[in-house]
N, C-alpha and C positions, 0 to 999 in steps of 0.2 A: 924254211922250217914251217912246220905245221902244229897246231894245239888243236889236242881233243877233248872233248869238253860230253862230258855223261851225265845225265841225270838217275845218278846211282839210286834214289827212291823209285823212281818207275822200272828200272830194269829187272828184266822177269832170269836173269845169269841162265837165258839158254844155248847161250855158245855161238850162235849163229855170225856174231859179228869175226870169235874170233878164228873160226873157221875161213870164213871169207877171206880174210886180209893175205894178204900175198905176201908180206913181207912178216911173218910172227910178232906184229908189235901187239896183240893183245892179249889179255890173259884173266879170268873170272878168279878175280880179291877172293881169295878161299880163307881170308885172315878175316874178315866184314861179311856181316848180314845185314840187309836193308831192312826196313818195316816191313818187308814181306815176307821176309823169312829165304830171299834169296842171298846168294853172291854174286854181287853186281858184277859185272866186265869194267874193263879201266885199261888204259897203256900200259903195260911192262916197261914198254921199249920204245919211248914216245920219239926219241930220234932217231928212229928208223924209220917213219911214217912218213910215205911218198905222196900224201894229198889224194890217192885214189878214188876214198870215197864207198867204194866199197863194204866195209864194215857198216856205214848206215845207212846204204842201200837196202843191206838185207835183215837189218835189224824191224824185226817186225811193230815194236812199238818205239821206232823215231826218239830213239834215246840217246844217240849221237851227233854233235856237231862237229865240224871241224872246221878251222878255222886259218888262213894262210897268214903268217906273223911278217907280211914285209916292210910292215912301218917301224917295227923295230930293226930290223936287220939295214936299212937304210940310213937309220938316225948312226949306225956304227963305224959310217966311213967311209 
């Protein structure tokens, strides 16, 4: 599994990530506005997300991490 981690302040909501993503896990919070006056991007669909990478590839201001969760997934068994 994977965590995606936004820094919803700086996100200018212009789609670009969730364009990109191959598998529809994104989606621009049309429920939030940032101090910008945008709608940040965020997962929908966070367990759908295959680690691609993609989305902050092309996000133009580096407002995505993501992060591979296997020390949890380890500690389970």
């Amino acid at each position: 599994m994977f965590k995606l981690i936004f820094d919803e302040a700086r996100c200018k909501g212009c789609g670009l990530c969730v364009h990109a993503c191959p598998k529809g896990v994104l989606a621009l919070k049309k429920d939030i506005l940032n101090d910008k006056g945008y709608h940040p991007a965020g997962a929908a669909r966070p367990e759908d997300c295959i680690g691609c990478r993609s989305c902050a590839l092309f996000c133009p201001d580096v407002v995505i991490t993501i992060l591979r969760e296997e020390a949890e997934e380890k500690g389970r068994g």
